[in-house]
ZANUVEX-543677 format. One record per residue (C-alpha): x, y, z; residue in three letters; residue number from 1. Coordinates in nm, 4 decimals, decimal comma. Example, Ala and Ser with C-alpha at 12.3 -4.5 7.8 and 13.67 -1.06 7.14 Angstrom:
2
X Y Z resn resi
1,2300 -0,4500 0,7800 ALA 1
1,3670 -0,1060 0,7140 SER 2
end
This chain:
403
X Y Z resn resi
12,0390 10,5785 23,9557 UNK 1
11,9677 10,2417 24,1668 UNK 2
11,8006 10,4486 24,4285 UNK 3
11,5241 10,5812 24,1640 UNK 4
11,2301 10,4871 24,3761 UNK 5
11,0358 10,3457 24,0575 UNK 6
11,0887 10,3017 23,6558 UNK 7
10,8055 10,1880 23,4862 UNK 8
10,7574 10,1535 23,1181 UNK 9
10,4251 10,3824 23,1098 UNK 10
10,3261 10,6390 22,8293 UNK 11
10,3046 10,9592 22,9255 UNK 12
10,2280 11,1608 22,5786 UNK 13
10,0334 11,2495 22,3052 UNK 14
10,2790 10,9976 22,1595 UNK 15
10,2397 10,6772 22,3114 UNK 16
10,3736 10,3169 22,3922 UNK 17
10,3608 10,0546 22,6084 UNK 18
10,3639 9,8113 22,9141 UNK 19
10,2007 9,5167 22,7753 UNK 20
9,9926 9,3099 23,0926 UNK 21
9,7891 9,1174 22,8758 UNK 22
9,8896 8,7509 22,8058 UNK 23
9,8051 8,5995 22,4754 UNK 24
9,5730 8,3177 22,4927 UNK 25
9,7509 7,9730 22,5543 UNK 26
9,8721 7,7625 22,2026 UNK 27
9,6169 7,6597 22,0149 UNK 28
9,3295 7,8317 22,1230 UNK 29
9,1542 8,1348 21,8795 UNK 30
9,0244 8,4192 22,0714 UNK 31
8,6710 8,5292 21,9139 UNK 32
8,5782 8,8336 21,8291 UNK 33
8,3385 8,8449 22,1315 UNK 34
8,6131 8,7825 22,3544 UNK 35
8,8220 9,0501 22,2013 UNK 36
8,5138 9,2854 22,2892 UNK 37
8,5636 9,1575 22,6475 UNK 38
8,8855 9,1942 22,7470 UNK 39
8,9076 9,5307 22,6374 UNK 40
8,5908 9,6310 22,7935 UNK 41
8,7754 9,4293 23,1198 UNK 42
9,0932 9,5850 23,1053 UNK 43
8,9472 9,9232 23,1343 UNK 44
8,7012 9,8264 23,4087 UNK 45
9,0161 9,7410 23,5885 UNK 46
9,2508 10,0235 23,5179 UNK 47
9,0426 10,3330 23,4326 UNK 48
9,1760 10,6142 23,6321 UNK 49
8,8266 10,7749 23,6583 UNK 50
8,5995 10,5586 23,8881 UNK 51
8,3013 10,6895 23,7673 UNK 52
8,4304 10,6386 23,3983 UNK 53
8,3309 10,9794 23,3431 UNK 54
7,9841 10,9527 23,4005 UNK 55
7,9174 10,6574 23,1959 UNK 56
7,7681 10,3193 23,3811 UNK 57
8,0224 10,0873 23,2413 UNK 58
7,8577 9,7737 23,3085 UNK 59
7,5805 9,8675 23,0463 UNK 60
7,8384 9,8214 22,8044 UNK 61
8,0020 9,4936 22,9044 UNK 62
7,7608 9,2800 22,6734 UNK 63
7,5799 9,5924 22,4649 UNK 64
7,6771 9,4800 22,1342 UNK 65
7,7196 9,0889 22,1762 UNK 66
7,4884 8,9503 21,9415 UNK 67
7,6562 9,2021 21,6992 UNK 68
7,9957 9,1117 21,7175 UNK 69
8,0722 8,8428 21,4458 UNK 70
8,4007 8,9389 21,2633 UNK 71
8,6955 9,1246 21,4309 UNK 72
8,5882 9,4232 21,2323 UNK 73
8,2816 9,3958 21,4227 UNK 74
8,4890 9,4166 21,7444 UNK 75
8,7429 9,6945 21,6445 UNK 76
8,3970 9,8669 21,5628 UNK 77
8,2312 9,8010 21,8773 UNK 78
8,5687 9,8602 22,0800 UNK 79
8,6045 10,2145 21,9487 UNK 80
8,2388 10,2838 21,9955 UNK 81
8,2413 10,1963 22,3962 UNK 82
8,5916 10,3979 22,4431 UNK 83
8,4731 10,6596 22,2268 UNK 84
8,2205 10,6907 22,5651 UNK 85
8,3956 10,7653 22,7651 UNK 86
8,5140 11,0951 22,5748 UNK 87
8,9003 11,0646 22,6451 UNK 88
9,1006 11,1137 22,3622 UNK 89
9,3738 10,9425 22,4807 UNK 90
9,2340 10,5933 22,5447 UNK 91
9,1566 10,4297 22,2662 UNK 92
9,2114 10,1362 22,0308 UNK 93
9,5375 10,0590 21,7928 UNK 94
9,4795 9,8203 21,4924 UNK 95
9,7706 9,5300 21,4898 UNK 96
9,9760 9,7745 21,2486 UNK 97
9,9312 10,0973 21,4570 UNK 98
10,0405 9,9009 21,7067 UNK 99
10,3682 9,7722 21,6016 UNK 100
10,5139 10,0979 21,4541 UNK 101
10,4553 10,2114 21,8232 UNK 102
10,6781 9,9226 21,8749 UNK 103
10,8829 9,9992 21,6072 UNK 104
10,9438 10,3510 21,7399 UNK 105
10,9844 10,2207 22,0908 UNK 106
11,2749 10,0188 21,9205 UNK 107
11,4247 10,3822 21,7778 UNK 108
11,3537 10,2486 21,4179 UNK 109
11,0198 10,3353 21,1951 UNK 110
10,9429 10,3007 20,7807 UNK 111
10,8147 10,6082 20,7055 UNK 112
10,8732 10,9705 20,5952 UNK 113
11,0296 11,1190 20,9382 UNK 114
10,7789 11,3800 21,0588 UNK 115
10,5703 11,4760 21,4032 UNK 116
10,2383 11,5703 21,3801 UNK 117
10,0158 11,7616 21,6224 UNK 118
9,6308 11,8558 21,5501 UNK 119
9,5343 12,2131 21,6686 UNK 120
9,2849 12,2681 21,9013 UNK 121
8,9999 12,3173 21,7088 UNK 122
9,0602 11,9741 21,5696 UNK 123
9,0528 12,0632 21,2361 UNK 124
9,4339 12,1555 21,0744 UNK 125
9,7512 11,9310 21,1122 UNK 126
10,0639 12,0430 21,1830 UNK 127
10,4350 11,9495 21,1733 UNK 128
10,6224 11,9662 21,4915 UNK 129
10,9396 11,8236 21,3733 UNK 130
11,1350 11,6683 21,0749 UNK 131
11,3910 11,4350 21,1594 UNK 132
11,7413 11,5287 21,0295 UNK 133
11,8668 11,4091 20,7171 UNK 134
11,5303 11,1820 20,6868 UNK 135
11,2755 11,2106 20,3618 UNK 136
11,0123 11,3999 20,4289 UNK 137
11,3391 11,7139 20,5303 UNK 138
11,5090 11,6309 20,2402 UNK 139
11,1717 11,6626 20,0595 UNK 140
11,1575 11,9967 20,2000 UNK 141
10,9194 11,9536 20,4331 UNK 142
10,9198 12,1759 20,7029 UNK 143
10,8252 12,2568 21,1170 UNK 144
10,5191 12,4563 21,1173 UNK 145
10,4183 12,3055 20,7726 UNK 146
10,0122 12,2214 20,7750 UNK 147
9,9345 11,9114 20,5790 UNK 148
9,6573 11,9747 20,3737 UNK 149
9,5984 11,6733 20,1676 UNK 150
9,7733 11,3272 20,1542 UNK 151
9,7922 11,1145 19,8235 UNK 152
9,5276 11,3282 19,7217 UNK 153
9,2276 11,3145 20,0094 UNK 154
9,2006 11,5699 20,2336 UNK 155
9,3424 11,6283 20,5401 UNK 156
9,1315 11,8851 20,7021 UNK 157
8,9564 11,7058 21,0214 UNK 158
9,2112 11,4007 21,0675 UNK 159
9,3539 11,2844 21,3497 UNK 160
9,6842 11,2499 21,3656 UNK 161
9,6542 10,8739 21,3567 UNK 162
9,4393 10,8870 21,0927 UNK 163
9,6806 11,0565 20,8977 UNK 164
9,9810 10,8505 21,0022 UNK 165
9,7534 10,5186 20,8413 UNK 166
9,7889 10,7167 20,5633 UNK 167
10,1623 10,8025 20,5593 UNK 168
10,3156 10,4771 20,6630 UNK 169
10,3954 10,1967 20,4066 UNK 170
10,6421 9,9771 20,2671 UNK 171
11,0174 10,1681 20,2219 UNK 172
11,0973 10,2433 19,9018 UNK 173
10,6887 10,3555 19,7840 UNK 174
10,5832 10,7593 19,7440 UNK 175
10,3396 10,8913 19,9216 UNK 176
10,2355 11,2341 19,8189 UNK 177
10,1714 11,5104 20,0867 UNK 178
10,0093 11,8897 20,0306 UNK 179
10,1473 12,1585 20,2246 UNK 180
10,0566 12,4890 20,3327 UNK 181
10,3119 12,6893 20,4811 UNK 182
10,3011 12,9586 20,7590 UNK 183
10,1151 13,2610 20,6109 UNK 184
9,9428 13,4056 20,2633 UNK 185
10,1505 13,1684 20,0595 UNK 186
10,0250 12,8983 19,7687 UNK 187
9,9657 12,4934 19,8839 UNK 188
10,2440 12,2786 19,7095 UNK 189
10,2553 11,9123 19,6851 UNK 190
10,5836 11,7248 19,7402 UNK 191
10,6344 11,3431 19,6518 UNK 192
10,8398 11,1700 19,9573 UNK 193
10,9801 10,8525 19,9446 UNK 194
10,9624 10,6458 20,2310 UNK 195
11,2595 10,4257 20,3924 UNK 196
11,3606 10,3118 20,7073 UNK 197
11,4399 10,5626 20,9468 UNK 198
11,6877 10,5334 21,3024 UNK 199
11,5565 10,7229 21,5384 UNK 200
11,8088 10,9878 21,7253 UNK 201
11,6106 11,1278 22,0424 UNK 202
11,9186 11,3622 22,1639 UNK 203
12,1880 11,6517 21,9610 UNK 204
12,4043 11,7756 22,1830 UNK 205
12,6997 12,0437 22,0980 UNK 206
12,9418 12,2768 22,2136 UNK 207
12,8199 12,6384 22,1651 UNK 208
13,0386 12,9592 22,1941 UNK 209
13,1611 13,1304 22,5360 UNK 210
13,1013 12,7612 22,6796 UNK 211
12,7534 12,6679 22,6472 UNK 212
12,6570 12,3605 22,6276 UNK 213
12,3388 12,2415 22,3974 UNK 214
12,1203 11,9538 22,4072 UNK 215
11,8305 11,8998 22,2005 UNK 216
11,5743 11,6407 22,3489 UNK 217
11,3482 11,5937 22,0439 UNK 218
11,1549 11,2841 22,1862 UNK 219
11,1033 11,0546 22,5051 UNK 220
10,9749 10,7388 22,2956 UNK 221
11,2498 10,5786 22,2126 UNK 222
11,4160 10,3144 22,4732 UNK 223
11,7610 10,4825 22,3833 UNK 224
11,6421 10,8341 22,4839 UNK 225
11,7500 10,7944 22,8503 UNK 226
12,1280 10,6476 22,7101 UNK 227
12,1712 10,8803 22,4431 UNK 228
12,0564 11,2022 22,7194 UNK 229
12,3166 11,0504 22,9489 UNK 230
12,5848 11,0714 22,6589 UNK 231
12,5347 11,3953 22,5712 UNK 232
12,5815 11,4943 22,9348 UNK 233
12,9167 11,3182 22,9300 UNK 234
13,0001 11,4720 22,6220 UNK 235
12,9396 11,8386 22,7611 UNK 236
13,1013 11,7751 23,0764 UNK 237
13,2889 12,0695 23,0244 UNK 238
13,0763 12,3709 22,9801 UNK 239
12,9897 12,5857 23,1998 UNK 240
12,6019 12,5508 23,1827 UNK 241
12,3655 12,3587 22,9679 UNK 242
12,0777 12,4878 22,7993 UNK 243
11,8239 12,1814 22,7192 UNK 244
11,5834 12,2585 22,4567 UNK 245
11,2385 12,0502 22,4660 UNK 246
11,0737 12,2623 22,2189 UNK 247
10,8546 12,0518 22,0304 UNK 248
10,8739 11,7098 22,2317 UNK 249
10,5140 11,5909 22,1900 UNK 250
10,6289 11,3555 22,5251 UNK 251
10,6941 10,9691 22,5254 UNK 252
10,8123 10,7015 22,8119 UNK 253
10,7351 10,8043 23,1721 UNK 254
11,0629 10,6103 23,2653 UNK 255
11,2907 10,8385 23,0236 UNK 256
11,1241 11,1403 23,2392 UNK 257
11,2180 11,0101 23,5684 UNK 258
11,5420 10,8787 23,4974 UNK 259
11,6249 11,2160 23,2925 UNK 260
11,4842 11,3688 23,5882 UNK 261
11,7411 11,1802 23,7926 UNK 262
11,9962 11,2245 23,6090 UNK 263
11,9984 11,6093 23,7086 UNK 264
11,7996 11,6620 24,0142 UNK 265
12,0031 11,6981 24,3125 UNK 266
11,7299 11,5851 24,5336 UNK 267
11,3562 11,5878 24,6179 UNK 268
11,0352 11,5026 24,4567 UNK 269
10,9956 11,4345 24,0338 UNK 270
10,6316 11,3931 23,9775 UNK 271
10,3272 11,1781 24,1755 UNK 272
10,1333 10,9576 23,9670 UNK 273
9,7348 10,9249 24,1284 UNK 274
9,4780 10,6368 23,9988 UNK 275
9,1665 10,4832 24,1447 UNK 276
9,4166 10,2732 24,3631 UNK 277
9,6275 10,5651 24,5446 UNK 278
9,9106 10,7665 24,5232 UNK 279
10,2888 10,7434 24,4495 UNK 280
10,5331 10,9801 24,4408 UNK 281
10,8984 10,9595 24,2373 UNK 282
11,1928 11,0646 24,4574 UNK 283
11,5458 11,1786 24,2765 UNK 284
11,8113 10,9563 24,3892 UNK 285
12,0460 11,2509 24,4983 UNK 286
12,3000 11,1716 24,2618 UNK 287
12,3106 11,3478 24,0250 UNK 288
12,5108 11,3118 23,6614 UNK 289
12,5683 11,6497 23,6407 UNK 290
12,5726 12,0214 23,8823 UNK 291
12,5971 12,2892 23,6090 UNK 292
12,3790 12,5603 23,5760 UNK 293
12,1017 12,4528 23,3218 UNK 294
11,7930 12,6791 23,1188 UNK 295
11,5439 12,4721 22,9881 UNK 296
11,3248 12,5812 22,6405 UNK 297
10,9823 12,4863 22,5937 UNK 298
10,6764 12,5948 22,4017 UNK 299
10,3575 12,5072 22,3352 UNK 300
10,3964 12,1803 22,1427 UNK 301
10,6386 12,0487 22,4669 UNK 302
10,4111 11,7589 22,6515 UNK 303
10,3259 11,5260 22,8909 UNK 304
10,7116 11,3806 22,9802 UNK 305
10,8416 11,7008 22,8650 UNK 306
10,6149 11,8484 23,1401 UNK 307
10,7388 11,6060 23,3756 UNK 308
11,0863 11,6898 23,3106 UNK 309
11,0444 12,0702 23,3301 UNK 310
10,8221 12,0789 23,6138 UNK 311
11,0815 11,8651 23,8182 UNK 312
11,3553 12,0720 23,7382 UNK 313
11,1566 12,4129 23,7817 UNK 314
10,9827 12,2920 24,1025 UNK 315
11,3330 12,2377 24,2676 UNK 316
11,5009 12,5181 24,1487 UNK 317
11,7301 12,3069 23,8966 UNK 318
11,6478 12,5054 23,6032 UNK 319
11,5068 12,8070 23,5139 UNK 320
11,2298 12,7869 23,2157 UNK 321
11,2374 13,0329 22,8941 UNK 322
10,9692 13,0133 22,6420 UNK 323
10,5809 12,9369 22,6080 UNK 324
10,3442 12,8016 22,8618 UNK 325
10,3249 12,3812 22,7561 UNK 326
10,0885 12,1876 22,6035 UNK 327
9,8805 12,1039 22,9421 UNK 328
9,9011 11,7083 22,9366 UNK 329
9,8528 11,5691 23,2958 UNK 330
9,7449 11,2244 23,2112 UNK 331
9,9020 10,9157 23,2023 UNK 332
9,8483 10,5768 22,9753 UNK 333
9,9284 10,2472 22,9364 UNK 334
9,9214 10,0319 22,6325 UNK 335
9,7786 9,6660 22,6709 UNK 336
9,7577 9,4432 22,4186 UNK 337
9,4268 9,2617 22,2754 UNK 338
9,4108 8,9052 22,1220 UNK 339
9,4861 8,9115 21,7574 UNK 340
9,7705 9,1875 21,8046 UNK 341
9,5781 9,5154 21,8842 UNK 342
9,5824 9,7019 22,1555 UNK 343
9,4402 9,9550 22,3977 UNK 344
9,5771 10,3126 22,5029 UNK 345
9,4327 10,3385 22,9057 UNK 346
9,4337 10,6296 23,0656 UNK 347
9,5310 10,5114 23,3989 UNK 348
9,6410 10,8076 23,6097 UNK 349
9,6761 11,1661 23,6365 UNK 350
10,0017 11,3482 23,7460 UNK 351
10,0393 11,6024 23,9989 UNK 352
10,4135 11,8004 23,9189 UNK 353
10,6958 11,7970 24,2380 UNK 354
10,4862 12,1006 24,3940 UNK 355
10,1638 11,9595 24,3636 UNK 356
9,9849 12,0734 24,0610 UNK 357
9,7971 11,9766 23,8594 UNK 358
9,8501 12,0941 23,4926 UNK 359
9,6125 11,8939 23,2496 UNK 360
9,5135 12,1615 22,9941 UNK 361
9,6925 12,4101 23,1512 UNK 362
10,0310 12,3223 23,1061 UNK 363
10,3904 12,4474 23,2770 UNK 364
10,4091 12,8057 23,2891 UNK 365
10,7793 12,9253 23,1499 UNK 366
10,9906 13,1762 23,4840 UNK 367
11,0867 13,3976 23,1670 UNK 368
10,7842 13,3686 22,9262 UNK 369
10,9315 13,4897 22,5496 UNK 370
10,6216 13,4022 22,2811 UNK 371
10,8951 13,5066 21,9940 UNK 372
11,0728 13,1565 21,9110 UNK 373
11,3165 13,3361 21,7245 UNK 374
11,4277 13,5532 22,0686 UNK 375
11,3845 13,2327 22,3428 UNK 376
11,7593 13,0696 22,2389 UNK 377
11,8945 13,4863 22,2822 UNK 378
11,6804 13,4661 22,6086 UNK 379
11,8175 13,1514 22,7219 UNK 380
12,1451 13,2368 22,6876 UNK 381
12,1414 13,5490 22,8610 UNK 382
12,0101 13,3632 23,1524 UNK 383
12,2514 13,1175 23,1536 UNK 384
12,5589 13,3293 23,1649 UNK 385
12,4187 13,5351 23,4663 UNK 386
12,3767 13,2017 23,6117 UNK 387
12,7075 13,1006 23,5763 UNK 388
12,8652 13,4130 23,6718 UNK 389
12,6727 13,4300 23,9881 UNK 390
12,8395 13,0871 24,0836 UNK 391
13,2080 13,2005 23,9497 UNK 392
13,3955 13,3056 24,2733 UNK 393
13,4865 13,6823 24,2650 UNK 394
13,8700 13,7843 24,2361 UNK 395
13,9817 14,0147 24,5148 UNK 396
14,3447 14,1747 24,4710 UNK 397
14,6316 14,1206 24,6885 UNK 398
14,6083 14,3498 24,9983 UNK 399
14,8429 14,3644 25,3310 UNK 400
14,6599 14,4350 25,6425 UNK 401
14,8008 14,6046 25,8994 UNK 402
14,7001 14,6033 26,2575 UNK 403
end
């Protein structure tokens, strides 16, 4: 992978984490609340992807609120307000404990109850994506597609998905409560999860019948992702094709996407990042891990580096996709930390897929699109094994030509 023309440790999701360029203030000096206000308000001035910062004069808000910003309440307060201007959802502020469970999650190890979230699109109902195996809030019998309706008795309806994880997280070992509606005309129920420390897998990988191998790529967050993806590869070096499902991968690092990417690409472009400052464009290394035949799944819920990863593989003819058109993420953040421990989510780039496009909010349309999630893994199969049998030499019998 040396030849990987550029690994950075950028978000690319609707789940984020970081690159920290901020340095803390030298020893011994406090950072005021003001100056909080500042550097944020500097850092996005700087890195914004969107010169015009989306119609907003920016300067007007460099000291707005100065002679109102007293505590560092007053600054998270203010903070929010001016990103809230520039009507991005993804760049925006992280108190000091949002911040480290992003770094705890970077680190492939959280406290909490082991679920996804996702918030529809009219903003109002929250959903689970995922549960991860063997954690509480499966155990609990919390499941995908669950909608959480209340938590610890307030209402969910309306939350972000942040909002609702402020709620959820806590110390192991303490209950929170959750209300859940299922899919369909059926009764809310209210489960009591406890919550522990949780490890983090990002990969499942097995050996299917007739020779098929499976890998499940559940997140991109985690540093291990890339290691355990690699593993898995290694571990189905066997079969005759691979069927990678991303189903559900709300997105993560944009350096696990490139050096997944890598890993199977036999050659030309992965994705171009473009900001205020130019253009750059990932090239595969031409070596890759792995030549079998490979379907990829993906849905609705699959973002940002999942869309990097399928586009790469569909725009060079790597893979073919089965499933749902995906969730339509084409931007690109960074985290930077503030004095004090917060931090900032900045959007600072869009991405354009190997062949150009540009799929912000409209997503990575599937080469076999199956809406029934019950029918894509039947799909994907099926279009696996005509892919391997179109590469399987074909058997002549012996024959004696005469001349």
């Amino acid at each position: 992978m040396s030849q990987l023309k550029r690994i950075a440790t950028i978000v690319v999701l609707v789940c984020l984490t970081l690159t920290s360029v901020y340095q803390q203030p030298a020893s011994g000096h406090r950072a005021l609340p003001v100056d909080t206000y500042h550097r944020a308000w500097q850092l996005v001035h700087e890195n914004y992807y969107d010169g015009s910062f989306n119609g907003k004069n920016w300067n007007d808000f460099e000291h707005k609120f100065d002679g109102q910003i007293k505590t560092p309440a007053d600054a998270q307060k203010y903070i929010k307000v001016m990103l809230e201007s520039l009507n991005d959802p993804y760049t925006r502020y992280l108190d000091p404990r949002a911040f480290q469970d992003e770094n705890d999650a970077i680190d492939a190890r959280i406290v909490g109850i082991g679920i996804n979230l996702q918030q529809t699109k009219d903003l109002q109902r929250l959903v689970v994506t995922r549960t991860i195996s063997g954690g509480p809030a499966e155990l609990a019998g919390v499941r995908c597609r669950d909608e959480i309706v209340g938590i610890d008795g307030t209402a969910a309806v309306g939350m972000t998905p942040e909002q609702a994880a402020d709620k959820i997280r806590g110390k192991a070992g303490i209950p929170v409560q959750l209300s859940l509606k299922a899919e369909g005309n059926v009764p809310v129920r209210t489960v009591n999860i406890t919550r522990q420390e949780i490890v983090i897998h990002a990969v499942d990988a097995k050996m299917m019948p007739n020779n098929i191998g499976y890998i499940n790529l559940s997140t991109f967050i985690s540093n291990d992702a890339s290691r355990e993806f690699k593993a898995a590869l290694s571990k189905l070096s066997r079969a005759d094709g691979l069927i990678v499902d991303l189903r559900d991968n709300p997105g993560g690092l944009l350096s696990n996407a490139l050096e997944i990417s890598d890993m199977l690409l036999e050659g030309g472009a992965i994705v171009s990042t473009v900001s205020r400052h130019g253009r750059h464009t990932d090239i595969a290394s031409g070596e890759p891990a792995t030549h079998q035949p490979i379907v990829l799944l993906v849905d609705e819920e699959s973002a940002s580096a999942s869309e990097i990863l399928a586009s790469a593989l569909k725009d060079n003819g790597r893979a073919v996709l089965v499933g749902k058109s995906t969730y339509g993420k084409g931007l690109v953040q960074e985290i930077n930390r503030l004095p004090g421990g917060a931090a900032i989510h900045i959007t600072v780039s869009r991405y354009l897929t190997a062949a150009g496009a540009d799929i912000n909010k409209v997503g990575v349309i599937p080469d076999i699109n199956e809406p029934d999630k019950d029918k894509q893994m039947k799909v994907a199969l099926s279009c696996l094994k005509e892919k391997i049998a179109s590469l399987k030499p074909v058997r002549t019998s012996n024959l004696s030509i005469s001349r």
